[in-house]
C-alpha positions as a Markdown table, in Angstrom:
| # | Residue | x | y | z |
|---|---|---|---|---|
| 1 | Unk | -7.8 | -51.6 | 5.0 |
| 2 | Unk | -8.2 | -48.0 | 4.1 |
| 3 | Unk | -5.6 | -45.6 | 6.4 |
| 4 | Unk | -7.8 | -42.7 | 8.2 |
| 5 | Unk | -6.5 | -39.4 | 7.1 |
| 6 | Unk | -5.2 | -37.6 | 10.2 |
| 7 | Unk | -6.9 | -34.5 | 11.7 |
| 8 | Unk | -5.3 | -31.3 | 9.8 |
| 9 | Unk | -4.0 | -28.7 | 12.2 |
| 10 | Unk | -4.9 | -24.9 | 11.9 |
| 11 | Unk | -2.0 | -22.9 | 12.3 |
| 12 | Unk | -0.9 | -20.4 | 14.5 |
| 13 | Unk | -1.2 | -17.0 | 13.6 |
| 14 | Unk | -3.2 | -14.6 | 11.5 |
| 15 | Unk | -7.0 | -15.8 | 11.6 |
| 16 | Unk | -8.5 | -16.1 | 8.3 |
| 17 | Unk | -10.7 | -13.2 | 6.7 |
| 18 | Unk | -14.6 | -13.6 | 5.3 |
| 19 | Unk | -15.1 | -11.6 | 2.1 |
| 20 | Unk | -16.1 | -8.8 | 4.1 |
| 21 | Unk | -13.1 | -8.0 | 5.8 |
| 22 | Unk | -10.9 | -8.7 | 2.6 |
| 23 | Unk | -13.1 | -6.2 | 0.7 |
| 24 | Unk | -12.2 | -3.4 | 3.4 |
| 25 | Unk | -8.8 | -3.9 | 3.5 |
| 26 | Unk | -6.8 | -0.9 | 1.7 |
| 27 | Unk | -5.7 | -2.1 | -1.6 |
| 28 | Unk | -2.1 | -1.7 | -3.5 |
| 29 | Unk | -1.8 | 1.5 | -5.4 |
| 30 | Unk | -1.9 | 1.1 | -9.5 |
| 31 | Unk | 0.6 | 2.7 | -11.7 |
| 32 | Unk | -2.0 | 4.1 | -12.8 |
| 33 | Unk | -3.2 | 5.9 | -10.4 |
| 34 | Unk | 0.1 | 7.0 | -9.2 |
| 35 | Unk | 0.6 | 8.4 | -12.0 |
| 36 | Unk | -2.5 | 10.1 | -11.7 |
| 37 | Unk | -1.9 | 11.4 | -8.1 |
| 38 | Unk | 1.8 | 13.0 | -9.9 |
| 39 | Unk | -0.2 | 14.8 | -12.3 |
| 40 | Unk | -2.9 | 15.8 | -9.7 |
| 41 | Unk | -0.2 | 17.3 | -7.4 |
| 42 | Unk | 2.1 | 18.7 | -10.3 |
| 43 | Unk | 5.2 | 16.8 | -9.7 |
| 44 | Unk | 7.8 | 15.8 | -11.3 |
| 45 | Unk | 9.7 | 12.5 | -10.1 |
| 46 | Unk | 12.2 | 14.4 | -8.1 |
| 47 | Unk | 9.6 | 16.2 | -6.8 |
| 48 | Unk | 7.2 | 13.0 | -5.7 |
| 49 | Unk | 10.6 | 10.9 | -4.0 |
| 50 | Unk | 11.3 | 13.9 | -1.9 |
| 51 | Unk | 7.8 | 14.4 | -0.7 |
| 52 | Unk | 7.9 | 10.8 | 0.0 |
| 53 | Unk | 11.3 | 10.4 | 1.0 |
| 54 | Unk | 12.4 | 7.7 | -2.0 |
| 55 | Unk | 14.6 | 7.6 | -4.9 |
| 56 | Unk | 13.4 | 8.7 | -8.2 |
| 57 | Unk | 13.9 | 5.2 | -9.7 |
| 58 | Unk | 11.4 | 4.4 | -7.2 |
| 59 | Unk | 9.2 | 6.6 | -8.2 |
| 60 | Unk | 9.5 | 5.7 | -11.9 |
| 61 | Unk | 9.1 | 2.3 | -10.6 |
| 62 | Unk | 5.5 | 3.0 | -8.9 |
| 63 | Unk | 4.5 | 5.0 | -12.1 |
| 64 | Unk | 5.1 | 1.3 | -14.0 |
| 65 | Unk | 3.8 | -0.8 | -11.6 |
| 66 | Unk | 2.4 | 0.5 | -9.1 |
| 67 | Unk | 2.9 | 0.5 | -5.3 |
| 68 | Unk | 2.1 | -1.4 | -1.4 |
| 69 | Unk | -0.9 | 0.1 | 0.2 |
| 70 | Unk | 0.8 | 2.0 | 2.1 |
| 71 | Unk | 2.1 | 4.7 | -1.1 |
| 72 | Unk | -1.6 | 5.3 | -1.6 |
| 73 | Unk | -2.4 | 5.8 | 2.0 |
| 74 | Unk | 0.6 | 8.2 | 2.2 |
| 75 | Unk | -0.3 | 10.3 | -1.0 |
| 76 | Unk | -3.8 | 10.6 | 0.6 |
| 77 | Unk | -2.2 | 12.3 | 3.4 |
| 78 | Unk | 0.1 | 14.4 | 1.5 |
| 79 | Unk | -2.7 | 15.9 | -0.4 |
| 80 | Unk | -4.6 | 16.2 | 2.2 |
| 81 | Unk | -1.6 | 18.6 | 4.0 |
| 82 | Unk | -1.1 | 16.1 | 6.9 |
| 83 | Unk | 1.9 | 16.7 | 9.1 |
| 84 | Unk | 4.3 | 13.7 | 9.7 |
| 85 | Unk | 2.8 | 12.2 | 12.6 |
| 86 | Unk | 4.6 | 12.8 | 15.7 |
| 87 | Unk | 3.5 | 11.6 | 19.1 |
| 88 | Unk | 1.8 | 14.1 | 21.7 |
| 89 | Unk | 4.0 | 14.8 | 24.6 |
């Protein structure tokens, strides 16, 4: 007699994304076009880690393999002249 495979159990948490939603999500920056974004702005390394507040082995380290979402969401806002958010009192 055949066993009946038991019910499988979604788990608790994040729900899963359709194609759409992956697509919209913000995507890791390239070496490449951190490197790009450096030249853009004119910096140096030392120049980019204190803009972004990093090392400049980290910054070397983007240039060669890129970076989280996040660096590319901050050098948008760099060039763009944004502030550092702070919240309204």
């Amino acid at each position: 007699m055949a066993r009946k495979a038991k019910p499988t159990k979604r788990k608790a948490g994040r729900p899963r994304l359709d194609e759409a939603e992956k697509a919209a999500r913000v995507q890791p920056m390239t070496g490449k076009q951190f490197a790009a974004w450096c030249d853009h702005m004119g910096y140096r390394d030392i120049d980019a880690a204190r803009q972004l507040g990093t090392a400049p082995s980290t910054i070397a380290r983007y240039q060669a393999k890129g970076g989280p979402a996040l660096l590319g969401l901050a050098c948008a806002a760099i060039s763009a002249g944004l502030p550092s958010w702070k919240r309204p009192e």
